[in-house]
MARKOLDREN-570192 format. One record per residue: residue number from 0; x negated, y, z negated of N, C-alpha, C, O in turn. Coordinates in Angstrom, 1 decimal. Layout:
REC  nr    n.u    n.v    n.w   ca.u   ca.v   ca.w    c.u    c.v    c.w    o.u    o.v    o.w
REC NUM      X      Y      Z      X      Y      Z      X      Y      Z      X      Y      Z
...
//
This chain:
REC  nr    n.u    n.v    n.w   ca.u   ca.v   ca.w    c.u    c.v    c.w    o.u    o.v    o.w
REC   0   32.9  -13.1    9.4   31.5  -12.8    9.8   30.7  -14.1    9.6   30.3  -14.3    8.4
REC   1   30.3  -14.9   10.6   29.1  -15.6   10.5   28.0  -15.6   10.1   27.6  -14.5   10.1
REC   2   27.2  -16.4    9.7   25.9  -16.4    8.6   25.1  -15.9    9.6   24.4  -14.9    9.5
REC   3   25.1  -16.5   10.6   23.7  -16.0   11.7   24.0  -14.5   12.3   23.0  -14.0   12.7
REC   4   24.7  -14.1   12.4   25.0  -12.4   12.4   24.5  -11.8   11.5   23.7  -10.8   11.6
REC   5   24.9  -12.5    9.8   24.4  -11.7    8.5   22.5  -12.1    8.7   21.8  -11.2    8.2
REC   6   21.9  -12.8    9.2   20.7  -13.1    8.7   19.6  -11.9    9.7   18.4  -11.7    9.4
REC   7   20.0  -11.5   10.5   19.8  -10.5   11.6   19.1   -9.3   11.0   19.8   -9.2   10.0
REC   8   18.4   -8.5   10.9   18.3   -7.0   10.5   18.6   -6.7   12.0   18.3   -7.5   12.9
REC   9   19.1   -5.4   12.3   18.8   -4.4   13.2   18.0   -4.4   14.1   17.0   -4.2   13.3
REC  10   17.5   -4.4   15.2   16.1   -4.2   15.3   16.3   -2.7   15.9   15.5   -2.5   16.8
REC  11   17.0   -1.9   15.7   16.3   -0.5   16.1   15.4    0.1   15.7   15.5    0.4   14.6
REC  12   14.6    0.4   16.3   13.4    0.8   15.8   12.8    2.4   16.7   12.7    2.5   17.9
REC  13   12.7    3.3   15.7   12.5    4.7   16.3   11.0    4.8   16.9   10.1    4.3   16.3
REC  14   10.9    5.6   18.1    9.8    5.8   18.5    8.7    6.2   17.6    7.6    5.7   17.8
REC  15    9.0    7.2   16.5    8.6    8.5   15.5    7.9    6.9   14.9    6.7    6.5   15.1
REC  16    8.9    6.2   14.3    8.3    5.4   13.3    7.8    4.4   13.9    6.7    4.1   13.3
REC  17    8.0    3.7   14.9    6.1    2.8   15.5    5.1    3.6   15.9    4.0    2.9   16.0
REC  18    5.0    4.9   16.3    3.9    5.6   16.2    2.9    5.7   14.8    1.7    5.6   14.5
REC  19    4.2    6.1   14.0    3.1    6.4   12.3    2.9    4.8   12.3    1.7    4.5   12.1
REC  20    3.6    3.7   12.4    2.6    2.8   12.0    1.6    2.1   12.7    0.9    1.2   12.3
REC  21    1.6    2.7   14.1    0.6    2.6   15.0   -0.5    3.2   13.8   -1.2    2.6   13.0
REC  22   -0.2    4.5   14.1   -1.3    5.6   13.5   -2.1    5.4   12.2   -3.2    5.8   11.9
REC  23   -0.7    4.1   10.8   -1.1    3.9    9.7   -2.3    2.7    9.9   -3.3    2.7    9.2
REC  24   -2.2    2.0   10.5   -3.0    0.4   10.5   -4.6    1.2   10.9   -5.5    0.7   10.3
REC  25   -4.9    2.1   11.8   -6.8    2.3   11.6   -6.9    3.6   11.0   -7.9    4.2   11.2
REC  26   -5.9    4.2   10.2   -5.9    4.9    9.3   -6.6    4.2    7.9   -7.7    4.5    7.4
REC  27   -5.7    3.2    7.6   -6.1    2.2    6.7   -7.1    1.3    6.5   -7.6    0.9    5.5
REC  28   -7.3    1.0    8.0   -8.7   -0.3    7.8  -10.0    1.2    7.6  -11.0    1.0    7.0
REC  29   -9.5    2.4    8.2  -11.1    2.9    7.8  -11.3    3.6    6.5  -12.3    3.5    5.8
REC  30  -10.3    4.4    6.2   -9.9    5.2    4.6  -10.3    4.3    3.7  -11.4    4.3    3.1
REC  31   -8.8    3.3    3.7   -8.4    2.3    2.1   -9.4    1.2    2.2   -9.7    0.5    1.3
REC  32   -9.8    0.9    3.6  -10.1   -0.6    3.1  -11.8   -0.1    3.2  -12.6    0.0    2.2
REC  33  -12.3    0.1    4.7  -14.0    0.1    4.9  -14.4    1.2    3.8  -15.3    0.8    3.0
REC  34  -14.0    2.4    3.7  -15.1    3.3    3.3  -15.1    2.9    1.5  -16.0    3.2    0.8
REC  35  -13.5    2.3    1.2  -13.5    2.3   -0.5  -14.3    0.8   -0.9  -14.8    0.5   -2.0
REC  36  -14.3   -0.1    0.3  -15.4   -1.5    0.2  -16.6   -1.0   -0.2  -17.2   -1.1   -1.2
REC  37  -16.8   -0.2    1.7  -18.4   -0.1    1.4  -19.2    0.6    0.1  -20.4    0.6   -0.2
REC  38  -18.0    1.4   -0.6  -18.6    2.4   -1.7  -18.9    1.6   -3.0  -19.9    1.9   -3.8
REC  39  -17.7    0.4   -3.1  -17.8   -0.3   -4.3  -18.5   -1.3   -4.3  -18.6   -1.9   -5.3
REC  40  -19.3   -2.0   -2.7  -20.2   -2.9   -2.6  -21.8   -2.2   -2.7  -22.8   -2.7   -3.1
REC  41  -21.6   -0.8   -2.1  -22.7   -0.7   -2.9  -23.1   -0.1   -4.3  -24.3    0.2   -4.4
REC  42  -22.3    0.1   -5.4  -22.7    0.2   -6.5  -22.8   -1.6   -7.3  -23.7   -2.0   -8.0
REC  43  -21.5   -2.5   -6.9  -22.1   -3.7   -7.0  -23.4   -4.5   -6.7  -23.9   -5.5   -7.3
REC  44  -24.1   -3.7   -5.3  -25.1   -3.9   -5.1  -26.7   -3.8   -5.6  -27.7   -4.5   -5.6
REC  45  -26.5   -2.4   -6.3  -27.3   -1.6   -7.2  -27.0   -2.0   -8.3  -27.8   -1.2   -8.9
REC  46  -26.6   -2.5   -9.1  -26.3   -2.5  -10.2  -27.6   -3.0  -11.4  -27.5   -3.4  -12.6
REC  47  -28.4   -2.9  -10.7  -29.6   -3.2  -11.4  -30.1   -1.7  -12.0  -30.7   -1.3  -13.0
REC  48  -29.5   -1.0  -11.0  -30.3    0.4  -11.6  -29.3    1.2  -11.6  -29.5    2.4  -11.8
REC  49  -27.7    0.7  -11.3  -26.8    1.8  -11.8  -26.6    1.2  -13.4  -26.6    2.0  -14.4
REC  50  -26.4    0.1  -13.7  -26.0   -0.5  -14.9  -24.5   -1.4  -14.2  -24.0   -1.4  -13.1
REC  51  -24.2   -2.1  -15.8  -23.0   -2.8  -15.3  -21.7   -2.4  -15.2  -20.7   -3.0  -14.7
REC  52  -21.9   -0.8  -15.9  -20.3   -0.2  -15.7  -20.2    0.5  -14.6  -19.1    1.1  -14.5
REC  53  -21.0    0.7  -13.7  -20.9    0.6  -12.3  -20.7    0.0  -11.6  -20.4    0.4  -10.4
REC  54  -20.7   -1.1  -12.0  -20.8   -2.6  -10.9  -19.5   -2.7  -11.0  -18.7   -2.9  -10.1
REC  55  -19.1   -2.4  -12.6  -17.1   -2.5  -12.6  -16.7   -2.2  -12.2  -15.6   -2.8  -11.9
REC  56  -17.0   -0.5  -11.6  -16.5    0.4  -11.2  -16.6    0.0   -9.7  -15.7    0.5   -9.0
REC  57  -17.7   -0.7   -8.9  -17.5   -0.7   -7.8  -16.5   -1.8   -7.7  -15.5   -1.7   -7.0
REC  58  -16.7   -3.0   -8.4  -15.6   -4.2   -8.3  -13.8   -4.1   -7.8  -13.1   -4.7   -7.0
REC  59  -13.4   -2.6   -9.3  -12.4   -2.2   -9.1  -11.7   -1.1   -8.1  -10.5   -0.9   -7.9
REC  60  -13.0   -0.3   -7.4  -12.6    0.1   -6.2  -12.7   -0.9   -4.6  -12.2   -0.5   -3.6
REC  61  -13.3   -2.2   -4.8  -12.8   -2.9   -4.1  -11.5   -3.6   -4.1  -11.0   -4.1   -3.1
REC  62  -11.0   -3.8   -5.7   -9.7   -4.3   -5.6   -8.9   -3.6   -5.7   -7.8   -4.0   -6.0
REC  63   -9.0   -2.1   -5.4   -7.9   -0.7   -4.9   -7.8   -0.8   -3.5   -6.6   -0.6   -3.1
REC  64   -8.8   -1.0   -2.4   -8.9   -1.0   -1.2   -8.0   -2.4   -1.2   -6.9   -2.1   -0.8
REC  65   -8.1   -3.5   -1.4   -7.4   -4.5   -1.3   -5.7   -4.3   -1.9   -4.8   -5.1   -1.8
REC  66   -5.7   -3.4   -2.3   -4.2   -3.2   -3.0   -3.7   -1.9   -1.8   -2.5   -1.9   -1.4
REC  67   -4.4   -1.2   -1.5   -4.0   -0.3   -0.5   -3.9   -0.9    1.1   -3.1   -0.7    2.0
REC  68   -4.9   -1.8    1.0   -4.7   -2.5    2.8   -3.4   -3.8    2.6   -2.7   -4.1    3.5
REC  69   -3.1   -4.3    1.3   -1.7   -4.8    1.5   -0.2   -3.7    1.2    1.0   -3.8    1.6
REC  70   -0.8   -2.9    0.6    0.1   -2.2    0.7    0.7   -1.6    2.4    1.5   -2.1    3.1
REC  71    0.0   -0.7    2.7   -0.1   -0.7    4.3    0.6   -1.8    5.3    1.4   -1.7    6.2
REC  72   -0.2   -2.8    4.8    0.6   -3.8    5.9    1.9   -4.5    5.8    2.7   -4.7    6.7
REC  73    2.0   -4.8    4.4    3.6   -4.4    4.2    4.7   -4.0    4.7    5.6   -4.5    5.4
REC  74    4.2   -2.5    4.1    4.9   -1.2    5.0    5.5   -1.9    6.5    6.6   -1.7    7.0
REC  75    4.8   -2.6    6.9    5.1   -2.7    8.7    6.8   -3.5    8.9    7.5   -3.2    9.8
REC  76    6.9   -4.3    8.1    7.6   -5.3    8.0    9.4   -4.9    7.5    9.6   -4.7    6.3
REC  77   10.4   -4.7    8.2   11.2   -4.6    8.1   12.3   -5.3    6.9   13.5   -5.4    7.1
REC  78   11.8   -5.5    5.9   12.3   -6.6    5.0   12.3   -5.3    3.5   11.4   -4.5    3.2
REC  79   13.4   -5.6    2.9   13.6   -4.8    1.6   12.5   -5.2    0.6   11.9   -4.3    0.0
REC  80   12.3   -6.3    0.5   11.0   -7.0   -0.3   10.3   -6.4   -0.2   10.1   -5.6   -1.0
REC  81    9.4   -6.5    0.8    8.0   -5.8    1.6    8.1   -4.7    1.6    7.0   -4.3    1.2
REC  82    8.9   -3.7    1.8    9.0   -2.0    1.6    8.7   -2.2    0.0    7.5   -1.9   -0.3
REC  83    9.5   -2.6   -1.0    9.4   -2.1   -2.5    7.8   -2.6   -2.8    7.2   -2.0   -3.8
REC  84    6.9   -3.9   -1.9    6.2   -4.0   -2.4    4.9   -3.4   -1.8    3.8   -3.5   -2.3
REC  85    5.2   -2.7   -0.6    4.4   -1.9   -0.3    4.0   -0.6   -1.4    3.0   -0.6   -2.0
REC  86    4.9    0.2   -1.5    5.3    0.8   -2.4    4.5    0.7   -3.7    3.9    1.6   -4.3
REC  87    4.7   -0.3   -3.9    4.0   -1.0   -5.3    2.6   -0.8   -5.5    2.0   -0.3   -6.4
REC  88    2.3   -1.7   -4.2    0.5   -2.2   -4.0   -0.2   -0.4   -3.4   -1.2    0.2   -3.9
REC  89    0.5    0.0   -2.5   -0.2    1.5   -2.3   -0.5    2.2   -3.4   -1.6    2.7   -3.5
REC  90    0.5    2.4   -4.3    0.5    3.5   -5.5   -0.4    2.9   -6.4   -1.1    3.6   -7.0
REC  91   -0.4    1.4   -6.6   -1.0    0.9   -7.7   -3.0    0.9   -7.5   -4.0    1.1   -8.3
REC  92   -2.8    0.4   -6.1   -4.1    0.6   -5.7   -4.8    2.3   -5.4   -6.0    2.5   -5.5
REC  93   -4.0    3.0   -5.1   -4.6    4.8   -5.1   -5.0    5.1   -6.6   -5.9    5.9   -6.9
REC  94   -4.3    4.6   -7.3   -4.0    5.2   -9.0   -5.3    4.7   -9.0   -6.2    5.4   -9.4
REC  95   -5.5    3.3   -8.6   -6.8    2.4   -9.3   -7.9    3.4   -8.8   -8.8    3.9   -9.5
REC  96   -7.7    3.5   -7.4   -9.1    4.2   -6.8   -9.2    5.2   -7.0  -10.4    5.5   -6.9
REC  97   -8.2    6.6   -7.4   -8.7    7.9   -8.4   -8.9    7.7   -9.3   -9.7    8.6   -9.7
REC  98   -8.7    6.6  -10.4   -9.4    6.9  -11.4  -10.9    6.1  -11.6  -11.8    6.4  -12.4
REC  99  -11.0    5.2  -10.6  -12.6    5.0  -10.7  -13.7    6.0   -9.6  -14.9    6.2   -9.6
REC 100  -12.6    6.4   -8.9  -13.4    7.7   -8.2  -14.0    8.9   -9.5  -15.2    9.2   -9.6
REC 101  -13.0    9.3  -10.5  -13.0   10.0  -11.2  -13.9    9.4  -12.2  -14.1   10.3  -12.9
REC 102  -14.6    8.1  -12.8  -15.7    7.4  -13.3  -16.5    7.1  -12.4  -17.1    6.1  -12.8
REC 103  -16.6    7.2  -11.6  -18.1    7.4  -10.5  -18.4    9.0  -10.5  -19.4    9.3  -11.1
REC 104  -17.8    9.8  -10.1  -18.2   10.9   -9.9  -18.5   11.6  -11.0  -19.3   12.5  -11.0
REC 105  -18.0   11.1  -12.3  -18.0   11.9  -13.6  -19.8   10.9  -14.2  -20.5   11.5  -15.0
REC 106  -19.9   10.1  -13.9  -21.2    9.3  -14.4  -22.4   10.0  -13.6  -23.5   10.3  -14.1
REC 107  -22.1   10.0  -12.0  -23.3   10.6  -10.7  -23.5   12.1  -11.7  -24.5   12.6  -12.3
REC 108  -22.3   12.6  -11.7  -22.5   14.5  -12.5  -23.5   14.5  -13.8  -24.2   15.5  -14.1
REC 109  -23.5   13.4  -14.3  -23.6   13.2  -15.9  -25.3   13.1  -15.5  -26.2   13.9  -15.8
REC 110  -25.2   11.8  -14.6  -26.6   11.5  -14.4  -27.6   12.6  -13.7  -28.8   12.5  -13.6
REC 111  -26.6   13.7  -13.2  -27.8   14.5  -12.1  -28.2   13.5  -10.8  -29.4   13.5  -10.4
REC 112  -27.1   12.8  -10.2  -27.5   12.2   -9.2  -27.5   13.1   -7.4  -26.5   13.4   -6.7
REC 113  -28.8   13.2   -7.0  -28.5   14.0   -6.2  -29.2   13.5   -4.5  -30.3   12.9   -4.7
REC 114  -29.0   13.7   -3.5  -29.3   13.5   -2.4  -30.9   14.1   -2.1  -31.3   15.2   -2.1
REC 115  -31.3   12.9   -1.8  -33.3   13.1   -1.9  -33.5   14.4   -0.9  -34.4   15.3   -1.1
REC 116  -32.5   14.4    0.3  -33.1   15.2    1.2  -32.4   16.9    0.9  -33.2   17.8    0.6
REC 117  -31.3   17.1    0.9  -30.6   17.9    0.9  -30.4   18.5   -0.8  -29.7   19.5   -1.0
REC 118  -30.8   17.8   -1.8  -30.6   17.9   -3.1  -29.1   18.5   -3.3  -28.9   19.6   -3.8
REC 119  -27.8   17.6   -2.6  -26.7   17.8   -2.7  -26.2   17.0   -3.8  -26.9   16.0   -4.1
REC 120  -25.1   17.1   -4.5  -24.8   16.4   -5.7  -24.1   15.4   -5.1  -23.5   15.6   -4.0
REC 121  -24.3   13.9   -5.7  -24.0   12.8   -4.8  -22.2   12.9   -5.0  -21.5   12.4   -4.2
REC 122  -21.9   13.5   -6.2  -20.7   13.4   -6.4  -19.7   14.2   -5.4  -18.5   13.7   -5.4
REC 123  -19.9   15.1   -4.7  -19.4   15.8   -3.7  -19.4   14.5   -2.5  -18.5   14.5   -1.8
REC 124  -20.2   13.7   -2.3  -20.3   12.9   -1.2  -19.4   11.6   -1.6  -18.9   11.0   -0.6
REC 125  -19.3   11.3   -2.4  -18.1   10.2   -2.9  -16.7   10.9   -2.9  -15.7   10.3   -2.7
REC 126  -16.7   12.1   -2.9  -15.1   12.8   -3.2  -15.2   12.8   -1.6  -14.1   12.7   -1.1
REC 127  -16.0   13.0   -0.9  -15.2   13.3    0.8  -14.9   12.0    1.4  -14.0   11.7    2.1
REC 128  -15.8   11.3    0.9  -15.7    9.8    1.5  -14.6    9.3    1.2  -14.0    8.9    2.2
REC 129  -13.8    9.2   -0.1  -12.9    8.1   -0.6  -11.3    9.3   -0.7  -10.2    8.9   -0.3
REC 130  -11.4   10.7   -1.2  -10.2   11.0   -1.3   -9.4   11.0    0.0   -8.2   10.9   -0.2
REC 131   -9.9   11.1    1.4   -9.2   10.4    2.3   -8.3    9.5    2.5   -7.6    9.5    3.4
REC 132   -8.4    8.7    1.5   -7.5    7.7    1.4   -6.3    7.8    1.2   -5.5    6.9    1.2
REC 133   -6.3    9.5    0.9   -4.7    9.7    0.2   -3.7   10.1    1.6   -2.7   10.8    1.6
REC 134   -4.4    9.5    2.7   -3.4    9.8    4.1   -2.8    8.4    4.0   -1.8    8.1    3.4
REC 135   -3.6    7.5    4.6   -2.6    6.4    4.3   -1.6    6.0    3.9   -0.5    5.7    4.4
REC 136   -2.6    6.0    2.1   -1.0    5.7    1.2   -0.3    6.2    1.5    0.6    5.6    2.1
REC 137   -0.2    8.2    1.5    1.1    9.0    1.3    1.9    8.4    3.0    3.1    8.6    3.1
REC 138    1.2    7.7    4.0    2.2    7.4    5.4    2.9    6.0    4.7    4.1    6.0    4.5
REC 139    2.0    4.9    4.4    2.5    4.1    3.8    3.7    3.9    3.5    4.6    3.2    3.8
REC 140    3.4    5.0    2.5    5.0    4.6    1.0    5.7    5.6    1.9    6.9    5.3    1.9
REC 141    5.5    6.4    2.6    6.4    7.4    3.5    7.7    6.3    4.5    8.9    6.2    4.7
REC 142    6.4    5.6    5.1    7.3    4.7    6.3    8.1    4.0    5.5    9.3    4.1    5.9
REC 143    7.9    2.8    3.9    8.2    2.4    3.5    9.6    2.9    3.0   10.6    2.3    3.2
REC 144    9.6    4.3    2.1   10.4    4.6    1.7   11.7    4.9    3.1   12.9    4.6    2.9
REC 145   11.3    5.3    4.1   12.0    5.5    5.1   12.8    4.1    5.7   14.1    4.0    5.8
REC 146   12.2    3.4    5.9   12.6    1.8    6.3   13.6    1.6    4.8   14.7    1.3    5.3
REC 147   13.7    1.6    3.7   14.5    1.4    2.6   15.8    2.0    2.5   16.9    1.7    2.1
REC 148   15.2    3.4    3.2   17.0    4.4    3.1   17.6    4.6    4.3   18.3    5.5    4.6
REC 149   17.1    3.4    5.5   17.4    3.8    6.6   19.2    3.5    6.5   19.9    2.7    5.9
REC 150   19.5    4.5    7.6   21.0    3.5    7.8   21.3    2.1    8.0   22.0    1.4    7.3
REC 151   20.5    1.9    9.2   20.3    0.2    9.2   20.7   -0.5    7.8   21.8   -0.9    7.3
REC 152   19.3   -0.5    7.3   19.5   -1.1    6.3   20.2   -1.1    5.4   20.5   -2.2    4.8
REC 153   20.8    0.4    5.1   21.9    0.1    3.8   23.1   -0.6    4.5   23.7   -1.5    3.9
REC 154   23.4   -0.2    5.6   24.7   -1.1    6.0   24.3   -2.7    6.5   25.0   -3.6    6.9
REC 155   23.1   -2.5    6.2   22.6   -4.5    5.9   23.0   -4.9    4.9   23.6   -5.9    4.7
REC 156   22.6   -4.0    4.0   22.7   -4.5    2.4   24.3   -4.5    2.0   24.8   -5.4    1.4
REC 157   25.1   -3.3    2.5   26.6   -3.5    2.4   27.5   -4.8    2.8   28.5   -5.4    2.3
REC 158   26.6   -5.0    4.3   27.1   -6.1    5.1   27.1   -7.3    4.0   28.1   -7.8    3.7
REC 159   26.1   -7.6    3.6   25.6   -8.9    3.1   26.1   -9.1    1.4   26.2  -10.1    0.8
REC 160   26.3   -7.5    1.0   27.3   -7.9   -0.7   28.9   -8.1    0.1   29.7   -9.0   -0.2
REC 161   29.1   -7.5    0.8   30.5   -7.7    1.2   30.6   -9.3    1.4   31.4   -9.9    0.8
REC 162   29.4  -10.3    2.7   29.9  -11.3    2.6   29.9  -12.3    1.1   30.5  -13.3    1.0
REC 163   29.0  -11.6    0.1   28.9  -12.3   -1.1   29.9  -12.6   -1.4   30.1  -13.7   -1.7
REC 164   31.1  -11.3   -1.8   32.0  -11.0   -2.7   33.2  -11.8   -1.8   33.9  -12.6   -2.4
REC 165   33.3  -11.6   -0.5   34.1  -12.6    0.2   33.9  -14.1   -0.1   34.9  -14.8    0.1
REC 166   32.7  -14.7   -0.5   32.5  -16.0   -0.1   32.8  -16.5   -1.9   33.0  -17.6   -2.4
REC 167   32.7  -15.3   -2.5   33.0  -15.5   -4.2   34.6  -15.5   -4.9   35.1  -16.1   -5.8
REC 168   35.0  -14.7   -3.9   36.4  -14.7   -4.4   37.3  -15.7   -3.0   38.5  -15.8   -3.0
REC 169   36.8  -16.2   -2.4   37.6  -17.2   -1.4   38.2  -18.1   -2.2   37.4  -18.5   -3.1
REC 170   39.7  -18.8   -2.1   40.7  -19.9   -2.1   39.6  -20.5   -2.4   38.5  -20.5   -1.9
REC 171   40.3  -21.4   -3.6   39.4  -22.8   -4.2   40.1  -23.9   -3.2   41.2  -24.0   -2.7
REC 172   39.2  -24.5   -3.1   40.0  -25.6   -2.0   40.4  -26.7   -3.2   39.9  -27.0   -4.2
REC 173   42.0  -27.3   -2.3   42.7  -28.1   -2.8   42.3  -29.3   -3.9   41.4  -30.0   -3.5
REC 174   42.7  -29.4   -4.7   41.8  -31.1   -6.2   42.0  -32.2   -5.1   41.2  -32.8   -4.5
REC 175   43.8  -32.1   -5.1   44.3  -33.4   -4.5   45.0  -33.3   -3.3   45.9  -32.5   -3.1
REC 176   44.5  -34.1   -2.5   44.9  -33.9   -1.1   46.3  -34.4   -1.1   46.6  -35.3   -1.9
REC 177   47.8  -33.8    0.0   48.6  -34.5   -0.5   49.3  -34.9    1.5   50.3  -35.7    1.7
//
């Protein structure tokens, strides 16, 4: 087997699965990336009158949105690398963005922060806005995990230890020529 055969993935690619990642990419730019931006640029924005542990709080839900929009994009890419690190950056970035969801909402409750017109608790309006987010990831790491256990792939990965162990145990070539 030739190197340039081994360096090849598959390219089959199922209808099912360029749809969801059709469907994941403005899933993501509006869920993980715009609405968890816009939420954490404007407590960084206010931060004069939320305080500074707001401003952290918004900081770190922008670098969840950034951990979720590479996670996502990742996802797309056919490479063992890129799936585990999809995987990685999605979960790492949701975890980040529930728990500063859960210190935003728990500080708005604390504070009595409420909507001037409707006297709605602002904290109900941060949980609709951002827990959406949990579509993406869960397509994300879905496609991802899927692309990892595909058949394809494992018989990539078989293909490619097999040529290791061939190219490891091959005939030492001759000391002295005779």
């Amino acid at each position: 087997m030739s190197k340039k055969n081994l360096k090849k993935i598959p390219s089959k690619s199922s209808p099912l699965m360029t749809a969801a990642k059709v469907i994941l990419m403005p899933l993501t730019l509006y869920f993980s990336c715009a609405v968890t931006v816009l939420s954490g640029a404007g407590l960084i924005y206010n931060r004069a009158s939320y305080g500074s542990g707001m401003a952290a709080t918004g900081f770190f839900l922008i670098a969840s949105a950034v951990f979720m929009t590479f996670g996502a994009i990742l996802c797309i890419f056919r490479k063992n690398a890129a799936n585990i690190l999809s995987i990685i950056f999605s979960s790492c970035g949701f975890i980040l963005c529930m728990a500063m969801l859960h210190k935003l909402v728990s500080h708005a409750d604390r504070c009595g922060w409420t909507d001037k017109y409707t006297l709605q608790p602002i904290s109900s309006m941060y949980k609709s806005r951002i827990l959406p987010c949990i579509i993406p990831v869960a397509l994300s790491i879905a496609v991802a995990l899927i692309q990892l256990f595909s058949y394809d792939m494992i018989q990539y990965r078989r293909q490619r230890r097999a040529e290791k162990e061939a190219k490891e145990n091959a005939p030492a070539p001759p000391i002295i020529d005779d």
